[in-house]
N, CA, C and O of each residue as an XYZ file, in Angstrom:
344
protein
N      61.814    160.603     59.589
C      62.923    159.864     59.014
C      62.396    158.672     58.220
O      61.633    157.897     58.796
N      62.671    158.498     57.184
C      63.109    157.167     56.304
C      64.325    156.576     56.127
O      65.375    157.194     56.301
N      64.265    155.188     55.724
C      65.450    154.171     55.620
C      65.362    153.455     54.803
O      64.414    152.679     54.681
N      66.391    153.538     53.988
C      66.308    152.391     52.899
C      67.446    151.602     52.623
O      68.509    152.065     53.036
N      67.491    150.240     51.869
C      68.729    149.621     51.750
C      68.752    149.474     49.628
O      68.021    149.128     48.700
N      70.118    150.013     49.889
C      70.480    150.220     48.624
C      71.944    149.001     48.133
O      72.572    148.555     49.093
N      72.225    148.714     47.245
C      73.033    148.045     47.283
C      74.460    149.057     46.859
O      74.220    149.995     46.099
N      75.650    148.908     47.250
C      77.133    149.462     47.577
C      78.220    148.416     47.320
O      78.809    147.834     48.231
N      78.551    148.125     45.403
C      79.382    147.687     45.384
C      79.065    146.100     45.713
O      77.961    145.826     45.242
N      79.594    145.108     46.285
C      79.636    143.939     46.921
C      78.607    143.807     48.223
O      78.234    142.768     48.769
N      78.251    145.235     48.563
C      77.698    145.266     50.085
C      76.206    145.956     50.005
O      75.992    146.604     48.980
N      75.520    145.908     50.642
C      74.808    147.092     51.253
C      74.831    148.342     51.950
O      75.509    148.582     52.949
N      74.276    148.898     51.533
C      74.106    150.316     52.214
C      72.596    150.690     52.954
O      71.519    150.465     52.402
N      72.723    151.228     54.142
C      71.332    151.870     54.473
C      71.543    153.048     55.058
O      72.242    153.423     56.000
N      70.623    153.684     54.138
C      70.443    155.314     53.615
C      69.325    155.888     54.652
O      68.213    155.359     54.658
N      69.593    156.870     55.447
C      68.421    157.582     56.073
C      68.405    158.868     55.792
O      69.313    159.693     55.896
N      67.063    159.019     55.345
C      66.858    160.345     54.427
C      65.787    161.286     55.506
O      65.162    160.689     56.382
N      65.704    162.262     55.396
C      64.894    163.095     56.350
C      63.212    163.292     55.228
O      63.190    163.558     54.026
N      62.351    163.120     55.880
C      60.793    163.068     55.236
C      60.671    164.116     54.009
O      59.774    163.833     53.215
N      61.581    165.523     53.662
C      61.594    166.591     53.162
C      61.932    165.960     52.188
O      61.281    166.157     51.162
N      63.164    164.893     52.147
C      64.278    164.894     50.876
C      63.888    163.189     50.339
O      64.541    162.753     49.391
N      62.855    162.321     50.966
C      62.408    161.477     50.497
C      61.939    161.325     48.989
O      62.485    160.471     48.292
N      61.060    162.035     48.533
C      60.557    162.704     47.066
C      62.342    162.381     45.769
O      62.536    161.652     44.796
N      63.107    163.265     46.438
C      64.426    163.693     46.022
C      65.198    162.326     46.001
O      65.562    161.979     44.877
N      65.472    161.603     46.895
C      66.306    160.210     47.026
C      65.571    159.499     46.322
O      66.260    158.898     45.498
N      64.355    159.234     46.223
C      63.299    158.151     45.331
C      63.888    158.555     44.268
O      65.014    158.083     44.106
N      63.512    159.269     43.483
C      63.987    159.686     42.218
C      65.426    159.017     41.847
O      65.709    158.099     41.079
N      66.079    159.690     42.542
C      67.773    159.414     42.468
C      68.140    158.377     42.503
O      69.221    157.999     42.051
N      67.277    157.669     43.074
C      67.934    156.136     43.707
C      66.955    154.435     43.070
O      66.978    153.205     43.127
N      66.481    155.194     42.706
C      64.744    154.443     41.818
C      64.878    153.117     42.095
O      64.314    152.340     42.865
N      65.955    153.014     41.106
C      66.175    151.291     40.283
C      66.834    150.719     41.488
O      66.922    149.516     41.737
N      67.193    151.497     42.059
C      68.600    151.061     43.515
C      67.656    150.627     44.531
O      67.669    149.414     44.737
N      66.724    151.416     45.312
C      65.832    150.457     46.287
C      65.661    149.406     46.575
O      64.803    148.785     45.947
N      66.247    148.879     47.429
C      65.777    147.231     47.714
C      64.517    147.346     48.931
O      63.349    146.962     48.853
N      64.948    147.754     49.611
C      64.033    148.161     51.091
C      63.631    149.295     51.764
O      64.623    149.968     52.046
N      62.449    149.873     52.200
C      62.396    150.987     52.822
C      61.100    150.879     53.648
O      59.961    150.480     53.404
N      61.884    151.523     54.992
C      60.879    151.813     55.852
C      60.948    152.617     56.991
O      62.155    152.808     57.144
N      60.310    153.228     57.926
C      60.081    153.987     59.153
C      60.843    154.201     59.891
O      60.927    155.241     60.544
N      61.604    153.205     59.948
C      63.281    152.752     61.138
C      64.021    151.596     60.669
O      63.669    150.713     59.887
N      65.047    151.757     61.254
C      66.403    150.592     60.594
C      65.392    149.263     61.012
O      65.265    148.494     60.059
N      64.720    148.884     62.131
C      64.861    148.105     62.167
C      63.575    147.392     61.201
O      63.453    146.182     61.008
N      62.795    148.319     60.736
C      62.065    147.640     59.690
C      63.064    146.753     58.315
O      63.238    145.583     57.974
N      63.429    147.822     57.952
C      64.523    147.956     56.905
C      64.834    146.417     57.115
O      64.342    145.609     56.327
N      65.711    145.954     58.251
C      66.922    145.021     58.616
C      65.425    143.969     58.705
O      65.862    142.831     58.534
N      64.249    143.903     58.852
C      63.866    142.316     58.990
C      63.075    142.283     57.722
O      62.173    141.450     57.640
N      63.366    143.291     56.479
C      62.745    142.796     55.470
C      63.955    142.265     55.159
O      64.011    141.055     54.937
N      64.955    142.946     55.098
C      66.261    142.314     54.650
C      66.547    141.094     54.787
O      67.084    140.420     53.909
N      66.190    140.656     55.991
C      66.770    139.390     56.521
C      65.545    138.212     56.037
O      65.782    137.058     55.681
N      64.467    138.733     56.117
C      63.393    137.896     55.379
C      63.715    137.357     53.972
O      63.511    136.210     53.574
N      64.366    138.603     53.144
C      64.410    138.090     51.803
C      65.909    137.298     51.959
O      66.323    136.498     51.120
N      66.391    137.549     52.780
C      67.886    136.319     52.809
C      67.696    134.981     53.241
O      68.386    134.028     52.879
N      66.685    134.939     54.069
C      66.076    134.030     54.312
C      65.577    133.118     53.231
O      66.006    132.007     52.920
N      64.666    133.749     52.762
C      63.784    133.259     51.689
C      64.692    132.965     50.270
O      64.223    132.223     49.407
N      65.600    133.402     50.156
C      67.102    133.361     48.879
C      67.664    131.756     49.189
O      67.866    130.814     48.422
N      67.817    131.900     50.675
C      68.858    130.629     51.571
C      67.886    129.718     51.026
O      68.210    129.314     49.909
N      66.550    129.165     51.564
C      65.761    128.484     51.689
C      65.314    128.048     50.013
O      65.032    126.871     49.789
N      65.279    128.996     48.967
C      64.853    128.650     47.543
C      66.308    128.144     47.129
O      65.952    127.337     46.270
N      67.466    128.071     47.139
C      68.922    127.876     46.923
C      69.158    126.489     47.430
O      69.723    125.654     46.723
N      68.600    126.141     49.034
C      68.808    124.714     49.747
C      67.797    123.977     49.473
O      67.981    122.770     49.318
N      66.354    124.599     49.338
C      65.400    123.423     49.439
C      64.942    123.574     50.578
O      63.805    123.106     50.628
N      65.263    123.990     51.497
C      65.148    123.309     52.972
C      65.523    124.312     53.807
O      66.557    124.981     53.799
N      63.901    124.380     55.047
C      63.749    125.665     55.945
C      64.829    125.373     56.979
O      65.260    124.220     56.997
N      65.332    126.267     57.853
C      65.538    125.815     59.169
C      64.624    125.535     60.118
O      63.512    125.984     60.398
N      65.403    124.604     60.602
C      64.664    123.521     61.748
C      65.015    123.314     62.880
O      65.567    122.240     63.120
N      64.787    124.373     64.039
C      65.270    123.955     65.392
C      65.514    122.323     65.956
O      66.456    121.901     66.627
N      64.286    121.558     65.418
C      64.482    120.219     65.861
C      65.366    119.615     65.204
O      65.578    118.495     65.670
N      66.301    120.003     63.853
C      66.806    119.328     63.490
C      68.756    119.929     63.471
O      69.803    119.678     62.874
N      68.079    121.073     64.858
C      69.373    121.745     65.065
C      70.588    120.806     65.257
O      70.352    120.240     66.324
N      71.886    120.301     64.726
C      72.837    119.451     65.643
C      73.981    120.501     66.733
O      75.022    120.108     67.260
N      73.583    121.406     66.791
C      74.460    122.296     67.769
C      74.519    121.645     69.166
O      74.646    120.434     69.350
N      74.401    122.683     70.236
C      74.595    121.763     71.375
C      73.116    121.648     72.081
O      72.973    121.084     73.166
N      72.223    122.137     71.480
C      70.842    122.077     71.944
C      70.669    121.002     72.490
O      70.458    120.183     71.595
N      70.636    120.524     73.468
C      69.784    119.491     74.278
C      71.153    118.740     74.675
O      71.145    117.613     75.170
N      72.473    119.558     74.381
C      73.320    118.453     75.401
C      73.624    119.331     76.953
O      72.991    120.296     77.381
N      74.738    118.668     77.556
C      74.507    118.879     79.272
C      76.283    120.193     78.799
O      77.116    120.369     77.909
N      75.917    120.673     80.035
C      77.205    121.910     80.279
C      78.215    120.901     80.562
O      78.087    119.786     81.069
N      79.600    121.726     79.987
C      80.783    120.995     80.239
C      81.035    120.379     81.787
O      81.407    119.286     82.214
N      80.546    121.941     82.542
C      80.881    121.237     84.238
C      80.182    120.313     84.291
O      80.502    119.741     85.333
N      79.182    119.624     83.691
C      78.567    118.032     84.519
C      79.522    116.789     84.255
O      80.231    116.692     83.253
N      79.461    115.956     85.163
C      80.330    114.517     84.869
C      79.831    113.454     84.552
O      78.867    112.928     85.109
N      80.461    113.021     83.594
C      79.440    111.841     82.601
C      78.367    111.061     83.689
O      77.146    111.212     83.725
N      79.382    109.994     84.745
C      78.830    109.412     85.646
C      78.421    110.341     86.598
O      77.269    109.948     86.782
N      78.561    111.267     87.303
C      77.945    111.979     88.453
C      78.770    112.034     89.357
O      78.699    112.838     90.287
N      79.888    110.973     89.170
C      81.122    111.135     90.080
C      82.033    111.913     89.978
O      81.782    112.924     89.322
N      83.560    111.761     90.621
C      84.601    112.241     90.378
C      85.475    110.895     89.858
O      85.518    109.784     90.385
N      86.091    111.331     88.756
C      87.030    110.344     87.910
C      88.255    110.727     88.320
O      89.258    110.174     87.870
C-alpha cells in the first residue's frame, strides 16, 4: 500500500493506492501530490510538519511550551485557594 495527500476542493484528500496501481495514480495525479508515503501515518506528519512550518513563516514565531498561557502550571479546580473551607 501507498498514501498520498492530494488536495479536494477547499480540503484534502488521502488517497491509498495498492503498489500495482502506484505507476498509474503518479501519472494521473502528478501536479496534485502534496505527500506520499508507506502509511497514513507518514503521510499525516509530513502534513502537519508543513502546517507547521506555513503557521510559523506567517507568525514569525515557533511554539513555545514555556510560553504556553493555558492552564499549564496552574492547580485543579478541587484545590482551595487557602487550604481551608470558606
Amino acid at each position: 500500500m501507498h498514501y498520498y495527500i492530494v488536495p479536494d476542493k477547499e480540503d484534502y484528500r488521502i488517497m491509498k493506492v495498492q503498489n500495482e496501481d502506484r505507476e498509474i495514480f503518479q501519472r494521473r495525479y502528478k501536479k496534485q501530490i502534496l505527500f506520499e508515503g508507506e502509511s497514513i501515518a507518514e503521510v499525516l506528519v509530513k502534513f502537519s510538519a508543513s502546517i507547521e512550518e506555513m503557521d510559523v513563516l506567517q507568525s514569525g514565531k515557533r511554539y513555545s511550551p514555556e510560553r504556553d498561557t493555558g492552564t499549564a502550571g496552574g492547580q485543579p479546580a478541587s484545590d482551595t485557594v487557602n487550604g481551608g473551607d470558606s
